[in-house]
C-alpha positions in Angstrom: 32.4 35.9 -33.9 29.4 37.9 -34.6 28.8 39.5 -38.0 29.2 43.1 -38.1 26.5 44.9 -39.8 26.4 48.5 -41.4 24.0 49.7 -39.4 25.8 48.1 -36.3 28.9 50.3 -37.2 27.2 53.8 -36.7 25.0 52.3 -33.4 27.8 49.7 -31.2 30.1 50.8 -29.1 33.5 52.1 -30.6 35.9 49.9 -28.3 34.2 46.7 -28.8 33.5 47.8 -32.8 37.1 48.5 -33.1 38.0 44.8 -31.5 35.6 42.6 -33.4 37.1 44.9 -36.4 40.7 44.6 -35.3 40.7 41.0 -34.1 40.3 39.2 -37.6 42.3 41.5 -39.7 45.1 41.2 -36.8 45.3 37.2 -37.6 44.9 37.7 -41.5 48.3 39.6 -40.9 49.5 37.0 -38.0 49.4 34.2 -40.7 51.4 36.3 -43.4 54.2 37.5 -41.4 54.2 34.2 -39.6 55.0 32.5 -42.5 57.8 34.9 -43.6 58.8 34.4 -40.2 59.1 31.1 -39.7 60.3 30.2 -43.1 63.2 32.5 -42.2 64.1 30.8 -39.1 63.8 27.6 -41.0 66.4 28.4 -43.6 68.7 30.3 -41.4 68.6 27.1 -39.3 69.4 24.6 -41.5 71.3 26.6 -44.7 72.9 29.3 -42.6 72.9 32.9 -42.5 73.9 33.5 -45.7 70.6 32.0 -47.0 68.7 34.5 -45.1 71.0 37.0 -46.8 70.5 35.9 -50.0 66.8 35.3 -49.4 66.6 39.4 -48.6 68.1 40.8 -51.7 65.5 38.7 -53.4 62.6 40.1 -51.4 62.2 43.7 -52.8 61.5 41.7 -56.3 58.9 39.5 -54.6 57.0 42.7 -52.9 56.8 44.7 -56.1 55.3 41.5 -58.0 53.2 40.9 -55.2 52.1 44.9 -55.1 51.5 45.0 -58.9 49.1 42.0 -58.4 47.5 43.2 -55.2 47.1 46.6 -56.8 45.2 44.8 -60.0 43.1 43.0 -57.5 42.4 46.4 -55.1 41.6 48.8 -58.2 39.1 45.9 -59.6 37.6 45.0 -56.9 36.8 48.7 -55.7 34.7 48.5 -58.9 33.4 45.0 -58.7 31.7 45.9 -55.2 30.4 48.7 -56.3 28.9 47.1 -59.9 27.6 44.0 -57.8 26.0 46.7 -55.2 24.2 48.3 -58.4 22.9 44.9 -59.8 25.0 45.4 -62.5 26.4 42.1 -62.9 28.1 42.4 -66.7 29.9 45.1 -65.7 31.6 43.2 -62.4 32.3 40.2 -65.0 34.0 42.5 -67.2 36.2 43.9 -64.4 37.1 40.6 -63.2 38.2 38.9 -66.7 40.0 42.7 -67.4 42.0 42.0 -64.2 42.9 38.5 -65.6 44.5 39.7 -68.8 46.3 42.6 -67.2 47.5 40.3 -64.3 48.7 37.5 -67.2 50.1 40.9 -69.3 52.4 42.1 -66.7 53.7 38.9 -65.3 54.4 37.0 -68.1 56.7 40.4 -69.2 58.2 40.7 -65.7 59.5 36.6 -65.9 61.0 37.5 -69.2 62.5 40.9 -68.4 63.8 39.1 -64.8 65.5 35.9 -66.1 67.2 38.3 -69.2 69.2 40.8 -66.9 69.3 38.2 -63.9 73.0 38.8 -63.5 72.5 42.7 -63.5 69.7 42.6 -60.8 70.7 40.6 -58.4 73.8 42.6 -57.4 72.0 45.9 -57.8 69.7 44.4 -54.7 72.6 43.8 -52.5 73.3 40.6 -54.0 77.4 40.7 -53.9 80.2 38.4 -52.5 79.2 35.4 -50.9 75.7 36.4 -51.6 74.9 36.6 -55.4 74.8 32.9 -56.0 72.6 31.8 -53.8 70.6 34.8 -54.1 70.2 33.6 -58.3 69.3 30.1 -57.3 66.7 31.9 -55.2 65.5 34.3 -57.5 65.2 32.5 -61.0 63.2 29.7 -59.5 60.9 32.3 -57.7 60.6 33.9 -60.9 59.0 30.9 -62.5 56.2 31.3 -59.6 55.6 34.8 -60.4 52.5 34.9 -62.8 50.7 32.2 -59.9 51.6 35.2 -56.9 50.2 37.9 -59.3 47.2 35.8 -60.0 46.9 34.9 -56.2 47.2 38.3 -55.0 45.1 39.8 -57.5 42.1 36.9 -56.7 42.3 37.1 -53.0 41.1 40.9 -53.2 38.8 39.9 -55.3 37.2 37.3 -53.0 37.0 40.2 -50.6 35.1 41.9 -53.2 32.4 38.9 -53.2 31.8 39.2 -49.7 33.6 36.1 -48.7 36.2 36.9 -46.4 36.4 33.1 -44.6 37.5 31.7 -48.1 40.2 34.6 -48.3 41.6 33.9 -44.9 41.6 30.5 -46.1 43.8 31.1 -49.2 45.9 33.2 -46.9 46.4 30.2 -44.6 46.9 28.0 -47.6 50.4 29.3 -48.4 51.8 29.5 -45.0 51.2 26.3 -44.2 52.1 24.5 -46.9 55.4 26.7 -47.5 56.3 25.4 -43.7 55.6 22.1 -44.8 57.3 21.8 -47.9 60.3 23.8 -46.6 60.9 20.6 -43.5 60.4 18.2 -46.6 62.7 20.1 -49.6 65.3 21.6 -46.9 65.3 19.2 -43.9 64.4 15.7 -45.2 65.6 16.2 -49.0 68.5 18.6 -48.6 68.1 20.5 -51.4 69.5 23.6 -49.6 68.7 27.3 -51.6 66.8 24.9 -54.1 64.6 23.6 -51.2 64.1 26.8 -49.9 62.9 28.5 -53.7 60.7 25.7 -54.4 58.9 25.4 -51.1 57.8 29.3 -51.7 57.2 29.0 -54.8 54.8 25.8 -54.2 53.1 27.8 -51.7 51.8 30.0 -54.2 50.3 27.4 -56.4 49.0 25.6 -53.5 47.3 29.0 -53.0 46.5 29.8 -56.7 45.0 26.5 -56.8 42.7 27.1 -54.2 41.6 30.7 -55.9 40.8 29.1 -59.0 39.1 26.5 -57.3 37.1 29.3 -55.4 36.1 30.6 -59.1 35.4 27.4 -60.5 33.1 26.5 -58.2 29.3 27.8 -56.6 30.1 29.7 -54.1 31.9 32.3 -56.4 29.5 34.8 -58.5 31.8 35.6 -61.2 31.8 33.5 -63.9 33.3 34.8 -67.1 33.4 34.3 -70.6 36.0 34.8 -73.3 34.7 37.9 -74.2 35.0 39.6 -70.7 38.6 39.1 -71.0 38.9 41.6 -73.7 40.5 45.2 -72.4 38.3 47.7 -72.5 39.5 51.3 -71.8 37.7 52.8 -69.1 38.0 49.7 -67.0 41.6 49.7 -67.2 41.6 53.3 -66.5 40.0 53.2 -63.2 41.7 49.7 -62.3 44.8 51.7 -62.6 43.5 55.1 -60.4 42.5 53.2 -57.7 45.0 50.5 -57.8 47.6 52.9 -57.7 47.9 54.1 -54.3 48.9 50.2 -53.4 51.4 50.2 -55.6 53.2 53.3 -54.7 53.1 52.3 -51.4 55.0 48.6 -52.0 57.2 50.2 -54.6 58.2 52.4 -51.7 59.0 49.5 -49.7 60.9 47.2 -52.3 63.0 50.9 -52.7 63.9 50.8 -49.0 64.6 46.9 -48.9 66.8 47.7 -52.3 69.0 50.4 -50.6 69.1 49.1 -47.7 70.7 46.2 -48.9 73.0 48.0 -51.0 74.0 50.5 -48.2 74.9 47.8 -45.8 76.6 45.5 -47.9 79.1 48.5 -48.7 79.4 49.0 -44.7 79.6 45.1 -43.5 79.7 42.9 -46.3 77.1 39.7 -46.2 77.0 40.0 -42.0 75.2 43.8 -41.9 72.8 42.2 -45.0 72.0 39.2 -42.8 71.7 41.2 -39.8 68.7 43.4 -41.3 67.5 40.6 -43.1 66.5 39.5 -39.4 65.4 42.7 -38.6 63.2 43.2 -41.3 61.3 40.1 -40.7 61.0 41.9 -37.3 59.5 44.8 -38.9 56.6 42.6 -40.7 55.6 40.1 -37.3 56.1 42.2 -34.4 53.8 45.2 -35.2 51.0 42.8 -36.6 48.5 43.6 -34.1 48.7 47.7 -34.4 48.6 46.8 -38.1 45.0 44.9 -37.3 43.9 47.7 -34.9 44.4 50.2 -38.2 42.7 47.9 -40.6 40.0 47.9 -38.2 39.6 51.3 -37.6 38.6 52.0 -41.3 35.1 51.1 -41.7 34.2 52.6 -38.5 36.1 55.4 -39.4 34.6 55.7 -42.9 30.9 54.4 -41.9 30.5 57.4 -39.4 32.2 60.1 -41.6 29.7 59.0 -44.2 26.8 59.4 -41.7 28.1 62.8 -40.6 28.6 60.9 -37.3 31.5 63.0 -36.2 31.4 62.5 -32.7 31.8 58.9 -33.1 34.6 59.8 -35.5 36.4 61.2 -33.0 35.7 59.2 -30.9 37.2 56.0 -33.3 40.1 58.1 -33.8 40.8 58.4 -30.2 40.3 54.8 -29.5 42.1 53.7 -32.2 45.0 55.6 -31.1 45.1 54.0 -28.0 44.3 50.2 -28.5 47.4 50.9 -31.3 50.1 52.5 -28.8 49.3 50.4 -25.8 50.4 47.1 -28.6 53.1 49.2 -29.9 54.4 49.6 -26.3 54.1 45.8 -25.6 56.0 45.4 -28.5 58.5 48.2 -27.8 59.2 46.2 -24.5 60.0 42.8 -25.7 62.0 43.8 -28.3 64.0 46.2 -26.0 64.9 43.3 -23.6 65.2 40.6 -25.6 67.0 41.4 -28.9 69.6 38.9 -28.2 67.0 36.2 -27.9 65.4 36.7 -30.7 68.4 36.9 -33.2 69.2 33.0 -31.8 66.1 32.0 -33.7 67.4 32.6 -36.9 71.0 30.8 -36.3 71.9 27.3 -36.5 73.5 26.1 -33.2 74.8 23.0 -35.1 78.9 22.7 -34.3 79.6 21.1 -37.9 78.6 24.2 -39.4 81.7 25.6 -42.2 84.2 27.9 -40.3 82.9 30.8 -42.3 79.2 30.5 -41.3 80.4 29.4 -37.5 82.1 33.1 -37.6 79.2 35.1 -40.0 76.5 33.7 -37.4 78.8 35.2 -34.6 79.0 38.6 -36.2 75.1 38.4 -36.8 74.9 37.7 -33.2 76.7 40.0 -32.2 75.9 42.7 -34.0 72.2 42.8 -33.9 70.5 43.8 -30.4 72.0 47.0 -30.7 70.3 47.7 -34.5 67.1 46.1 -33.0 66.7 48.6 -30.5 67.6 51.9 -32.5 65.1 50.2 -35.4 62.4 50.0 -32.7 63.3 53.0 -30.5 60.4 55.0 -31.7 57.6 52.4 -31.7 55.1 53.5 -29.0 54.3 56.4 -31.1 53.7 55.0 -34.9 49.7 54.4 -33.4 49.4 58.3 -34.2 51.0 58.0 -38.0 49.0 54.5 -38.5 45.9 55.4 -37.8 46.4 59.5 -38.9 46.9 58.1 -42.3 44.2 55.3 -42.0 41.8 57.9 -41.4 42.1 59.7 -44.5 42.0 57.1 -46.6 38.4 55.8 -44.5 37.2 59.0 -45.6 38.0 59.2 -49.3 40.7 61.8 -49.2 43.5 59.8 -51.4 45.8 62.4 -52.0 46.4 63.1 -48.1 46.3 59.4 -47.7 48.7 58.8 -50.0 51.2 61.6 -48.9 50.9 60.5 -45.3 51.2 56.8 -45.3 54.9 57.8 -48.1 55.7 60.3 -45.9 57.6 57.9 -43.2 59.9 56.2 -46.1 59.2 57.6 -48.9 59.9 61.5 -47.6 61.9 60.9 -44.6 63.6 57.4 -44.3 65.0 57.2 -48.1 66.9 60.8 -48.0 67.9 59.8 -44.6 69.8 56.5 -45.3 71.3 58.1 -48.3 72.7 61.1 -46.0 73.2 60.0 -42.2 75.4 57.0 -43.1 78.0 59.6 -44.9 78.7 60.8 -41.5 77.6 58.0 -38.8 78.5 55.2 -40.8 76.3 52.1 -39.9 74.5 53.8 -36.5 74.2 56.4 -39.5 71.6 53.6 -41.1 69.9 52.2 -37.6 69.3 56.5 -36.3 67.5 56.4 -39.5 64.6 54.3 -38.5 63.2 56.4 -35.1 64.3 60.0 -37.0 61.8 58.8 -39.5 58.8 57.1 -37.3 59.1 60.7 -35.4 59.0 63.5 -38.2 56.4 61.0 -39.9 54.3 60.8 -36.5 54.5 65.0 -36.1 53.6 65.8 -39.7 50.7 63.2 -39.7 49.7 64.4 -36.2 49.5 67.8 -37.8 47.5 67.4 -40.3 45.0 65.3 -38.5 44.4 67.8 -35.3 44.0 70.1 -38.6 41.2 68.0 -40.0 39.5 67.3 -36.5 39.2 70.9 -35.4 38.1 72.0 -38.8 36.0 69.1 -40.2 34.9 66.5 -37.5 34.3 69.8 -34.6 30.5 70.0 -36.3 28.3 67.2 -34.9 25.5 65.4 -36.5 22.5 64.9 -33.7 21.6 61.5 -34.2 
C-alpha cells in the first residue's frame, strides 16, 4: 500500500484517503479482537462454558491494566512526536525513560494490591458460585503478566510515536498468534485446563514485550536512554497524565460496564446469563472491527483539513465517513440478526463426555443467547453517526467535547440504565439497555456535530 503523505491528505480524494486510512487500522483491530476471539472459542471448546465465564469477570481487570499502560504510552508519545518534530531529541529521551518508571511504578503496586485482596475482587466482578475458582486460577496467574502488558501497551504507542507503524503491527500480531499457539499446546495437548488457558495469555505478552524491547534495543529504534532519563521530572509527568487521560477514562468506563454487568447478571441467571454475555461481549470487540477502522481513519483527514481551514473537505470526510461506517455497521447488523444461533455454537463444546452440569449450562447458553444478541445489536446501523461525531472532535483538538461524547454512550446513558431498567424488566431489562443507549448517544452526538458544522466548518477556505 502506498504511503500517505501530509500534503496528500489535504489534496486526494476523500473516499479513497478514507480507505487507504481505514484499511490498515481495520486489520490492526482485526488481529486484536481476533485473538480475544478465538482464544474464547478455544477455551469454551475444550474447558467449557464456565471457563468463558470465569475468563469474563477477569477481563474488566485486564482492560484497566491494559488502559493505564496504553494511557502512559498515548500521553508520552503525544510529546515524544512532537519533541522529535522540534529536533529536540533530550527531551523525547526523557519522556520515554519517564514512561518507563511510571509504567514499572504502577504495575508493580497493582500486582501487590491484586494478589492481597484476591478473594475480595474476584466476587465483586461477578466472580460467584461455580465461577470464583476458576476465575482465581485465571486471575492470579494473569496478574504475574501484568507489569510485561503495561510495558507492552505503553511501548507499542510509543513505536507509533517513532514513525514505525510496520514494527507495531508486528508486536500486535506477536501476541495473537502465539497466545493461539500456546493455548492448542497448554489446553489441548498438555491439559492444563484454567492453568493452560492463564499461561497461554500471559505468554503472549512476553512474547510481545520481548519483541518491544527487542525493537528498543536495536537500530531501528531512536530512543536510546540512559539512567538518568529515567528520573521523574514534574512537568513531564504532568502532561503524560493530561493527555493520557482521556484513554483512561474511556477503558475505566468500559472495565465499569464489564464489572456490572457481570454482577447484574449473575444476580438474574447465575453462571449461564455471565457466560452468555461473556459471548456477547467478545461480539461487541470482533464484529464492529471494520466501522472501528473506518473511525480511526477518518482522524487525520479530519484533523489535516481542519488544520488547513479546509472545511469543505471536512465536511466532506465527515460525510464519507459516515457512510463507509453505517453501510459495515449494516452488514454487520445483518449477520448477526440471522445467525445468532450460529454463532453461539462456536463457543460450546459439542463433545458428549462433557459433566452433566456443563452438558446442561451449554444448553442454557444456547438457548438463551440469540435473543440477547439481537436486542445488544438492534441499534447498530446507526453508531457510524456517534463514532465518527465523537472522532471528529477529538481530530480537531476539542478534548472536552471528545471526551463527553465518546462517555456519553456508557458512561451517561448505558450505566444508569442497567442499574434502573432491570428493576422492572428483569433480564430484557439489561439487553433493552444496549439499543436505548447506542440511540440517545447517536442523537446527542448528532446534535452537537450539525451544531459545530453549521457554525464552524459552513466558512470555506479557497484553496
Amino acid at each position: 500500500m502506498a504511503k500517505i503523505t501530509s500534503e496528500a491528505l489535504g489534496i486526494e480524494p476523500v473516499g479513497k484517503l478514507l480507505i487507504k486510512q481505514a484499511v490498515p487500522a481495520s486489520i490492526g483491530i482485526l488481529v486484536m479482537s481476533l485473538n480475544i476471539l478465538i482464544d474464547s472459542i478455544f477455551v469454551g471448546n475444550w474447558i467449557g462454558s464456565i471457563a468463558i465465564a470465569a475468563i469474563n469477570v477477569v477481563l474488566p481487570v485486564s482492560f484497566f491494566i491494559a488502559a493505564l499502560g496504553m494511557s502512559i504510552g498515548v500521553g508520552g508519545s503525544s510529546i515524544i512526536s512532537r519533541a522529535l518534530g522540534a529536533n529536540n531529541k533530550e527531551k523525547a529521551l526523557k519522556t520515554f525513560g519517564n514512561q518507563i518508571t511510571l509504567s514499572l511504578l504502577f504495575m508493580v503496586s497493582l500486582v501487590v494490591l491484586g494478589l492481597v485482596f484476591v478473594d475480595d475482587i474476584i466476587p465483586k466482578f461477578g466472580g460467584k458460585g461455580d465461577i470464583f475458582e476458576p476465575a482465581k486460577i485465571y486471575y492470579t496467574i494473569i496478574l504475574y503478566g501484568v507489569p510485561i502488558l503495561g510495558f507492552a501497551m505503553m511501548g507499542n504507542t510509543v513505536i507509533r510515536a517513532e514513525g514505525k507503524p510496520k514494527f507495531a503491527m508486528t508486536a500486535m500480531i506477536i501476541p495473537t498468534v502465539s497466545n493461539l499457539f500456546m493455548d492448542y499446546l497448554f489446553i489441548k495437548v498438555m491439559d492444563m485446563g484454567m492453568h493452560g488457558a492463564a499461561w497461554a495469555t500471559t505468554g503472549s505478552y512476553l512474547a510481545c514485550f520481548l519483541y518491544i524491547f527487542w525493537f528498543f534495543s536495536s537500530k531501528n529504534s531512536e530512543l536510546k536512554i540512559s539512567f538518568r532519563h529515567l528520573c521523574l521530572q514534574q512537568e513531564i509527568v504532568s502532561e503524560i497524565a493530561s493527555l493520557g487521560g482521556v484513554t483512561l477514562a474511556r477503558q475505566a468506563v468500559v472495565s465499569i460496564t464489564y464489572l456490572l454487568m457481570n454482577t447484574i447478571l449473575f444476580d438474574l441467571g447465575q453462571e449461564g446469563l455471565v457466560a452468555v454475555y461473556a459471548i456477547i461481549g467478545r461480539m461487541l470487540m470482533f464484529a464492529l472491527f471494520p466501522v472501528f477502522g473506518v473511525t480511526q481513519g477518518f482522524l487525520p483527514i479530519a484533523g489535516y483539513n481542519y488544520g488547513a481551514q479546509r472545511y469543505p473537505r471536512v465536511r466532506e470526510s465527515i460525510n464519507t465517513a459516515i457512510k463507509y461506517a453505517a453501510i459495515l455497521a449494516t452488514l454487520v447488523f445483518i449477520g448477526l440478526m440471522i445467525f445468532p444461533a450460529e454463532i453461539t455454537t462456536l463457543f460450546l463444546s459439542n463433545n458428549p463426555n462433557l459433566a452433566p452440569k456443563e452438558l446442561a449450562l451449554n444448553q442454557y447458553v444456547l438457548s438463551h443467547t440469540a435473543e440477547p444478541m439481537r436486542w445488544v445489536f438492534a441499534a447498530t446501523p446507526i453508531i457510524a453517526l456517534q463514532l465518527i461525531g465523537a472522532a471528529y472532535f477529538q481530530a480537531v483538538g476539542k478534548a472536552i467535547p471528545a471526551l463527553l461524547l465518546t462517555l456519553s454512550r456508557q458512561g451517561f446513558f448505558f450505566i444508569p440504565l442497567i442499574l434502573i431498567l432491570p428493576k422492572f424488566y428483569g433480564e430484557l431489562g439489561v439487553w433493552i439497555s444496549f439499543p436505548i443507549a447506542d440511540i440517545l448517544a447517536t442523537l446527542v452526538t448528532g446534535y452537537f456535530l450539525n451544531r459545530e458544522v453549521r457554525t464552524k466548518l459552513i466558512t470555506s477556505k479557497i484553496t
